[in-house]
C-alpha positions as CSV (number, residue, x, y, z in Angstrom):
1,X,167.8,54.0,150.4
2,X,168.5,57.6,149.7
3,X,169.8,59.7,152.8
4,X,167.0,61.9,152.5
5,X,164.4,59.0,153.0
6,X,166.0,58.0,156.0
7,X,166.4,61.5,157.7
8,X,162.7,61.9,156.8
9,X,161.8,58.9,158.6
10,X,163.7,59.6,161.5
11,X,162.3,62.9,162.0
12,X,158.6,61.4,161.2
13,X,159.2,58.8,164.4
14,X,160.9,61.7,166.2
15,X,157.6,63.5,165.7
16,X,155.3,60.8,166.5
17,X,157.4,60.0,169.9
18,X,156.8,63.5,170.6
19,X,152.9,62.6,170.4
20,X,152.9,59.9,172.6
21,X,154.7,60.8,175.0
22,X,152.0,64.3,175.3
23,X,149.6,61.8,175.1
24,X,150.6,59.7,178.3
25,X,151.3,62.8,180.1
26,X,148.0,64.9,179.6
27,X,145.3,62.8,180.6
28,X,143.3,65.5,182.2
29,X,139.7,66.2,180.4
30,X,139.2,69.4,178.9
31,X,137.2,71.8,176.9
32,X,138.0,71.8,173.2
33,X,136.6,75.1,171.9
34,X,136.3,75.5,168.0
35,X,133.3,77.8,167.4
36,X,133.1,77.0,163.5
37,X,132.2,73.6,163.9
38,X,131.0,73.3,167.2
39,X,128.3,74.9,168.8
40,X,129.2,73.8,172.4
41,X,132.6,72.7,173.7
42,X,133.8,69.2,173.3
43,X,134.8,67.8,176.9
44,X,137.5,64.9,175.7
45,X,140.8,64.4,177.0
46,X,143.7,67.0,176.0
47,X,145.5,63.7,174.3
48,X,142.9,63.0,171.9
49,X,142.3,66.6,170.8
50,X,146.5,67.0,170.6
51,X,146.3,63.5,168.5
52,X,143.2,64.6,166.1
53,X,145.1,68.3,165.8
54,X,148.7,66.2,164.3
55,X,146.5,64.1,162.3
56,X,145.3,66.8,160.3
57,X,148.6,68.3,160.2
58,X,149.9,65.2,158.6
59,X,146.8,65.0,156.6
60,X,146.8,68.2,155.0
61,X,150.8,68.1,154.8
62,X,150.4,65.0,152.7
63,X,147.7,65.7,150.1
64,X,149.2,69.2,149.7
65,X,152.8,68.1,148.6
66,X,151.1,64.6,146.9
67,X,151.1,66.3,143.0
68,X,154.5,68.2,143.7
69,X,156.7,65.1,142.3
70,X,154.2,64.1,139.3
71,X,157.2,64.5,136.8
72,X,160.1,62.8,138.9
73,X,161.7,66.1,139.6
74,X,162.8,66.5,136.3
75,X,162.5,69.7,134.2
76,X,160.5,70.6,131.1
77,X,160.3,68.0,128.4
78,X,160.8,69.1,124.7
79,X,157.2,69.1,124.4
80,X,156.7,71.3,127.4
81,X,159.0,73.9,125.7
82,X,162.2,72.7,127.2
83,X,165.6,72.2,125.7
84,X,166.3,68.8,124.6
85,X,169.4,67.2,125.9
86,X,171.8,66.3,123.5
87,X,172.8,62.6,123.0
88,X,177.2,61.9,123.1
């Protein structure tokens, strides 16, 4: 496992620590306003609305970098108009 896997995964729990622990703290109901898709104010508890917000952080985050390693983080091919490497 690559250094840069683990450090990812570390930070991801760090991060999801951070969420339950806000969670467990603000129990409290409140008024979620969001006036493009709601009309009227959503009364749930500040918890779930902090939860639902990082979900679709982690959401979005995923499916936008999803296509960024379609060619293994390698360069150009030949056929792409790179340079070909040269065989020893």
């Amino acid at each position: 496992m690559s250094p840069a896997v683990l450090f990812r995964t570390f930070f991801f729990l760090l991060i999801l620590f951070v969420v339950i622990y806000i969670g467990t703290e603000n129990t409290q109901t409140i008024d979620f306003h969001f006036s493009l898709l709601l009309d009227k104010p959503a009364r749930t508890s500040a918890a779930l609305v902090y939860f639902a917000v990082f979900s679709v952080g982690v959401i979005g985050g995923t499916l936008f970098n999803a296509g960024a390693g379609k060619d293994g983080g390698r360069g150009k091919g030949e056929d792409e108009g790179g340079r070909s490497k040269k065989k020893k």
